[in-house]
Backbone as JSON, one array per atom type, in Angstrom:
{
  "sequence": "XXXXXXXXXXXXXXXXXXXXXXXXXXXXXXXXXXXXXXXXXXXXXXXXXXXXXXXXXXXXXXXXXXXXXXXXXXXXXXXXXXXXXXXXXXXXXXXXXXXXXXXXXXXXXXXXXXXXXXXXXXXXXXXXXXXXXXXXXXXXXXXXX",
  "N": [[0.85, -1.18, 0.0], [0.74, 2.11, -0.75], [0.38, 3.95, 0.74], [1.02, 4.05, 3.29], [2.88, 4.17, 5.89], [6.51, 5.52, 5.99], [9.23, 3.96, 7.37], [11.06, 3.8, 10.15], [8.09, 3.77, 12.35], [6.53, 5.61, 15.16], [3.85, 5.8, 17.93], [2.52, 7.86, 19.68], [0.28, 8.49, 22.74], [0.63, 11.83, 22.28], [-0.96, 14.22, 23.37], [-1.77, 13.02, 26.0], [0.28, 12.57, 27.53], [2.2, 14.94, 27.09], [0.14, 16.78, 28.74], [0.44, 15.1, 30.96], [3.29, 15.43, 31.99], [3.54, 18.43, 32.27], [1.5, 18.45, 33.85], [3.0, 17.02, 35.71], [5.49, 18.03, 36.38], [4.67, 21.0, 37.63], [3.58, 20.17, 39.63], [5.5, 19.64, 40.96], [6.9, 21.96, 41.15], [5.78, 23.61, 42.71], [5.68, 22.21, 45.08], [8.09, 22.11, 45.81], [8.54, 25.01, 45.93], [6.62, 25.73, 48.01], [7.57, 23.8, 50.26], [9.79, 25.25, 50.06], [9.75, 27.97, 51.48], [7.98, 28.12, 53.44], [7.53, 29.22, 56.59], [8.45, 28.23, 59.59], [8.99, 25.23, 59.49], [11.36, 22.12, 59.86], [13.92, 21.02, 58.47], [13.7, 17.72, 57.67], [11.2, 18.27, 57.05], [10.88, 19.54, 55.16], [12.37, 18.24, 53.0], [11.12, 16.26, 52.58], [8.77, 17.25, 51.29], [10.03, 17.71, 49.12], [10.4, 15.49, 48.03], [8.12, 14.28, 48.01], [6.75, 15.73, 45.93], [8.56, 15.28, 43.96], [8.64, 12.07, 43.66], [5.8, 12.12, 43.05], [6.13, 13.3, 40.46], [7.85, 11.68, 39.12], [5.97, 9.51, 38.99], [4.31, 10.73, 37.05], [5.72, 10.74, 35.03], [5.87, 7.6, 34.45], [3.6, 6.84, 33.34], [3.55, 8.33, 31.5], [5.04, 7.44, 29.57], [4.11, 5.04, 27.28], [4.7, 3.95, 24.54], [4.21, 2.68, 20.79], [7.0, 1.29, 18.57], [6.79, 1.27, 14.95], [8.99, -0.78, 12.9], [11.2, -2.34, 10.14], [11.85, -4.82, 11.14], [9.61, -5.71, 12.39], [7.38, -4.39, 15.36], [8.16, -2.99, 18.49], [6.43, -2.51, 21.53], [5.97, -0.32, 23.82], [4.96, -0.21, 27.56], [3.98, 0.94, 30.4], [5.55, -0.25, 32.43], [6.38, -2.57, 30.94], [8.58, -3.91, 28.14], [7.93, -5.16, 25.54], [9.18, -6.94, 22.54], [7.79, -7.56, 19.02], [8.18, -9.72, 16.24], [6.87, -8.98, 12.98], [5.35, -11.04, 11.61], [4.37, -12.14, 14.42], [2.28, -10.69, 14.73], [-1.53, -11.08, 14.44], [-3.72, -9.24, 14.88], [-5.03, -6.07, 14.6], [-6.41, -4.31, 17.54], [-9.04, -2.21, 17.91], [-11.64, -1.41, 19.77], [-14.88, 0.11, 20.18], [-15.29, 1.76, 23.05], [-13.12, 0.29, 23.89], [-9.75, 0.86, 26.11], [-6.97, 1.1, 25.18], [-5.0, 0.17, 22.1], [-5.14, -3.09, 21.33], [-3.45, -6.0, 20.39], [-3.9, -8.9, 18.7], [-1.68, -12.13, 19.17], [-0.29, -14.51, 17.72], [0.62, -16.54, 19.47], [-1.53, -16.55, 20.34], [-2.63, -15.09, 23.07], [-3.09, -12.06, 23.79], [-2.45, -8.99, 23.46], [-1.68, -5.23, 25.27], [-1.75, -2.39, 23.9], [-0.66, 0.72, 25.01], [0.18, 2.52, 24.25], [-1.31, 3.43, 21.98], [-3.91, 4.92, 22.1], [-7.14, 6.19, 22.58], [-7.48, 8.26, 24.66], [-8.0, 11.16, 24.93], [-6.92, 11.94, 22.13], [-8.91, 11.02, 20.17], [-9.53, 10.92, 17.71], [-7.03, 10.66, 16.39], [-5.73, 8.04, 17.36], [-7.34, 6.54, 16.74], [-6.83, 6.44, 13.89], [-3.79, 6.09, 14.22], [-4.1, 3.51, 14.94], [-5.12, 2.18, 12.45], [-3.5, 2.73, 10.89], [-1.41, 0.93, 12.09], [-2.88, -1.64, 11.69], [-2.71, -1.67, 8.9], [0.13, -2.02, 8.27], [0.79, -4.09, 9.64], [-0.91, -6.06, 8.23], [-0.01, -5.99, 5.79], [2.81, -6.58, 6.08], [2.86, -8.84, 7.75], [1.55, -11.56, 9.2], [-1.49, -11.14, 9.14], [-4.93, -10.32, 8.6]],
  "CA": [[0.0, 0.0, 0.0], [1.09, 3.46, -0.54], [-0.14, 5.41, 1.52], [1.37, 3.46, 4.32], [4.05, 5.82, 6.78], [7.69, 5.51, 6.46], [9.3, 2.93, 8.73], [10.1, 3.47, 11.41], [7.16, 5.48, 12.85], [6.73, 5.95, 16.53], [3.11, 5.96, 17.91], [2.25, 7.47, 21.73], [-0.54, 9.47, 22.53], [1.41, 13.08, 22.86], [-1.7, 15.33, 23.93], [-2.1, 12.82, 26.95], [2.12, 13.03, 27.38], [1.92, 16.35, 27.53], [-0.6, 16.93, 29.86], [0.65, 14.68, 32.47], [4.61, 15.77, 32.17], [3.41, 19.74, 32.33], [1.33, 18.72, 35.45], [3.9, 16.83, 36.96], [6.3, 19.51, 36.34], [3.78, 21.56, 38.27], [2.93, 19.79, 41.08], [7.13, 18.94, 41.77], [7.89, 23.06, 41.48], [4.98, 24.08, 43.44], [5.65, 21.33, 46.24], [9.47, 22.82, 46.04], [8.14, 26.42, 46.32], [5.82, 25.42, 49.26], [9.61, 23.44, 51.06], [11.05, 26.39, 50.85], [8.94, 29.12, 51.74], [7.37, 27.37, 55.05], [8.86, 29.2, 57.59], [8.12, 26.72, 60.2], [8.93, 23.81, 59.09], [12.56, 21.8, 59.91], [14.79, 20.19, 57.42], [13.42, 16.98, 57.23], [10.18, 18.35, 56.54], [11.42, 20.45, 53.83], [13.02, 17.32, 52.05], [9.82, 15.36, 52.46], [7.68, 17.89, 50.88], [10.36, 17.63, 47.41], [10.64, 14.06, 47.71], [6.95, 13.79, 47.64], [6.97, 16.4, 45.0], [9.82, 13.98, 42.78], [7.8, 11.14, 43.6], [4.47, 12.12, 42.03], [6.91, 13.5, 39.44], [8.13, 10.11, 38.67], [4.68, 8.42, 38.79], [3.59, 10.8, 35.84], [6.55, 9.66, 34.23], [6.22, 6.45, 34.27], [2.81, 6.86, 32.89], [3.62, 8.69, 30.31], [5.96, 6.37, 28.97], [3.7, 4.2, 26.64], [4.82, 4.37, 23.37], [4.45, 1.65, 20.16], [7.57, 1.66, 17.37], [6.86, 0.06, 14.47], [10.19, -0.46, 11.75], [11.36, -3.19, 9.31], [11.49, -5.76, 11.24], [8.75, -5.65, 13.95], [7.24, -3.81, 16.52], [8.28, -2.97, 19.93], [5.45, -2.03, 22.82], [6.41, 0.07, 25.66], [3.97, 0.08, 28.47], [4.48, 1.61, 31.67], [6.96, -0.92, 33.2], [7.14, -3.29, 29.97], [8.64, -3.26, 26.55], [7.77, -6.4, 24.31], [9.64, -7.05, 21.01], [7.37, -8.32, 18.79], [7.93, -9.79, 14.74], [5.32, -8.63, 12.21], [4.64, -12.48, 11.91], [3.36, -12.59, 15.27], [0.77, -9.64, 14.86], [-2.63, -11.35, 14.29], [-4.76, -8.18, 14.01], [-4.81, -4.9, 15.63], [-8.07, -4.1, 17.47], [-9.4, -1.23, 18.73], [-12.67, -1.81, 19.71], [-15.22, 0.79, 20.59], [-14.73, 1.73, 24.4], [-11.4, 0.01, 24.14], [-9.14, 2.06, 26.7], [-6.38, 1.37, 24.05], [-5.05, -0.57, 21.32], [-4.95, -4.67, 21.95], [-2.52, -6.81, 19.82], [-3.93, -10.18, 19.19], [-0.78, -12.46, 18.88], [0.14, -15.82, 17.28], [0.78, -17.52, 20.22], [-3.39, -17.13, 21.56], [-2.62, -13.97, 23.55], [-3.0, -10.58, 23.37], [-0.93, -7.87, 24.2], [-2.59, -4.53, 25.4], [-0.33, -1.45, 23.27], [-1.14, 1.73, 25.8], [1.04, 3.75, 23.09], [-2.34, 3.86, 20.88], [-5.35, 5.41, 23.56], [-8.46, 7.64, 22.64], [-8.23, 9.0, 25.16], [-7.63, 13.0, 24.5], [-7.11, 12.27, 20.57], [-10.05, 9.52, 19.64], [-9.26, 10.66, 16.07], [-5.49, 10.51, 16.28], [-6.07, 7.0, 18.17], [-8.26, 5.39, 15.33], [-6.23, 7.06, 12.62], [-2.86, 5.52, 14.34], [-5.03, 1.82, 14.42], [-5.66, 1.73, 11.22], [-1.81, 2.69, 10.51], [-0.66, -0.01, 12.6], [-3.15, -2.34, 11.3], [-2.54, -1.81, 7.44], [1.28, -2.37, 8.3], [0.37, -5.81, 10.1], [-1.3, -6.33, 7.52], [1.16, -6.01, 4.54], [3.96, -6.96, 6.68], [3.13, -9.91, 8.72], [0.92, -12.67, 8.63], [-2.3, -11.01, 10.18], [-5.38, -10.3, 7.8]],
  "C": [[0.89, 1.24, 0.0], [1.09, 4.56, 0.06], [0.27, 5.01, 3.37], [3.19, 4.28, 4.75], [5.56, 5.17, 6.85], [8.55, 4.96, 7.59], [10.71, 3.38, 8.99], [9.42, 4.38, 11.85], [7.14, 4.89, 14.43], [4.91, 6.5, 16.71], [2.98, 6.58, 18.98], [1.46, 8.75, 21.31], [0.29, 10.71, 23.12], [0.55, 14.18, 23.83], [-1.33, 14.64, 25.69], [-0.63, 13.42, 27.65], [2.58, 14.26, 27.75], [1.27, 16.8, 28.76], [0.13, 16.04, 31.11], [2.47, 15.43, 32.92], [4.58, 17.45, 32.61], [2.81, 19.77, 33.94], [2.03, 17.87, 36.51], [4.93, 17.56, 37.17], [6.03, 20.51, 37.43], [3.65, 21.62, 39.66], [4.54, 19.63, 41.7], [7.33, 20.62, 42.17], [6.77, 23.52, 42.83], [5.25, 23.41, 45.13], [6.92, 21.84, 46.98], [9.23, 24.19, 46.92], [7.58, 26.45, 47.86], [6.91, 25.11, 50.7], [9.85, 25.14, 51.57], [10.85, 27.67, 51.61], [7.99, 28.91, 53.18], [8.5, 28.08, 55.87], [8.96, 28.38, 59.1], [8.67, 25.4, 60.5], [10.57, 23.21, 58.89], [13.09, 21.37, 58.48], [14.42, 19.11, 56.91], [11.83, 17.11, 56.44], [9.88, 19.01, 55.27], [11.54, 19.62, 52.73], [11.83, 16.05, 51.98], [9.25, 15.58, 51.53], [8.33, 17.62, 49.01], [10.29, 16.33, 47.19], [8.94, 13.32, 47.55], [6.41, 14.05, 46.16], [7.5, 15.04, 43.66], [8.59, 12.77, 42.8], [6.38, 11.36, 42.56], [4.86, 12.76, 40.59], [7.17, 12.23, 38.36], [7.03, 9.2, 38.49], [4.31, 9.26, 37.09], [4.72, 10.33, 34.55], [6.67, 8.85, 33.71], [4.76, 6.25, 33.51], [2.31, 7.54, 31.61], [4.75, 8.19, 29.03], [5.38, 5.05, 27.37], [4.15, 4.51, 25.37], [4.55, 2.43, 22.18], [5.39, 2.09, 18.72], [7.27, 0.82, 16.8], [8.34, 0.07, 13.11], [10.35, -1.7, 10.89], [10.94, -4.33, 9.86], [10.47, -6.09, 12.05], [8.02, -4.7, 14.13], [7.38, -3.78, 18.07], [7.08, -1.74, 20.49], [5.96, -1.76, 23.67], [4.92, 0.21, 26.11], [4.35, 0.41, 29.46], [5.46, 0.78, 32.34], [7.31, -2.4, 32.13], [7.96, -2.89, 29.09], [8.79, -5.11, 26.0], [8.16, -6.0, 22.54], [8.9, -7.93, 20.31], [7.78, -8.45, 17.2], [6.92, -9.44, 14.27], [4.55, -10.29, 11.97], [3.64, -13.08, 13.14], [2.03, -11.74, 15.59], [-0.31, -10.35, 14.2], [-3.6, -10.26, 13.52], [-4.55, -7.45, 15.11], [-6.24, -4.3, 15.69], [-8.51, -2.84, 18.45], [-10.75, -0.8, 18.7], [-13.76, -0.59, 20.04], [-15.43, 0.23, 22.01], [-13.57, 1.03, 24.71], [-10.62, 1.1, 24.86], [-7.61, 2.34, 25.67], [-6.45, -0.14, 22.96], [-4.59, -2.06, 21.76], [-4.24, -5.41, 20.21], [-3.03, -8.17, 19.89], [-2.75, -10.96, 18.48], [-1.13, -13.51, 17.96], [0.12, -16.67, 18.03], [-0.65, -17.87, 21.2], [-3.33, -16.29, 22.23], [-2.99, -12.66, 23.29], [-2.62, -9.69, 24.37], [-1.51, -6.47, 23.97], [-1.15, -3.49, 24.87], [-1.11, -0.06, 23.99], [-0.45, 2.77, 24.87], [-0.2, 4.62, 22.37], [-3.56, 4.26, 21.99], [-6.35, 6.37, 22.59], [-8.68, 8.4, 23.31], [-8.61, 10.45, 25.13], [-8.13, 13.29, 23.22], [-7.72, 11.48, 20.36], [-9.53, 9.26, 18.18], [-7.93, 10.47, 15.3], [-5.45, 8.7, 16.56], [-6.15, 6.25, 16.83], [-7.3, 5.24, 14.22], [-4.59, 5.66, 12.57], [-3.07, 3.91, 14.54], [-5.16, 1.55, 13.43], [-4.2, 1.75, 10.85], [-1.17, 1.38, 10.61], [-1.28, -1.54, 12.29], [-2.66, -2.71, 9.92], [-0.91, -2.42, 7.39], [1.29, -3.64, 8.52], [0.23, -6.44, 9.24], [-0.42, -7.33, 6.18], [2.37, -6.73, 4.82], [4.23, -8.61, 7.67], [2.11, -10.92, 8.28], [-0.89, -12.23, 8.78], [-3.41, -10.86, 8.27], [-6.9, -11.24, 8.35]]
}
């Protein structure tokens, strides 16, 4: 197909990405600001307040982490504390179902493998758009169909 995107493309929902990295940004300087500006408040309570700060820093982090690449040979799935390498042989079909929270991978081996890279949630029409991408590639590329 032709109209199929230049490999390797890189899928992750950015609006959501955005949004959470701006308000964890947010919530770490503000928590800082708050530390330091307490006049009150000892040393350890100071280093609490950033380390709680960092912490919910690091959670949006790690949640904004999902991404799916797809390139010649494959696709690799990041999910918040995975990353699965998968061949285009073992992509089945790529489904994104209505109310699906994201895109689901059914494998080869009888499984399926949930890709948090692809979501509706923010962009529905970015979402679908990047499903159908990642399907038509499957498609062409692997055994799925």
């Amino acid at each position: 197909m032709s109209d199929l995107p230049a490999l390797p493309v890189t899928f992750r929902p950015n609006r959501t990405r955005a949004v959470l990295l701006t308000v964890g940004a947010v919530m770490f300087a503000v928590l800082t600001v708050i530390a330091l500006i307490l006049p009150k408040i000892g040393p350890g309570e100071r280093a609490s307040f950033i380390l709680t700060g960092a912490l919910l820093f690091g959670v949006l982090v790690l949640l904004s982490r999902p991404k799916v690449v797809a390139d010649e040979s494959g696709v690799t799935v990041v999910n918040l504390a995975t990353r699965r390498r998968l061949a285009w042989a073992e992509i089945l079909r790529v489904n994104l179902r209505p109310g699906d929270p994201w895109v689901f991978l059914d494998l080869s081996d009888g499984t399926s493998l949930p890709a948090l890279g692809i979501q509706p949630g923010i962009a529905r029409q970015k979402a679908i758009s990047d499903a159908r991408t990642l399907r038509a590639l499957a498609e062409s590329r692997g055994t799925g169909g």
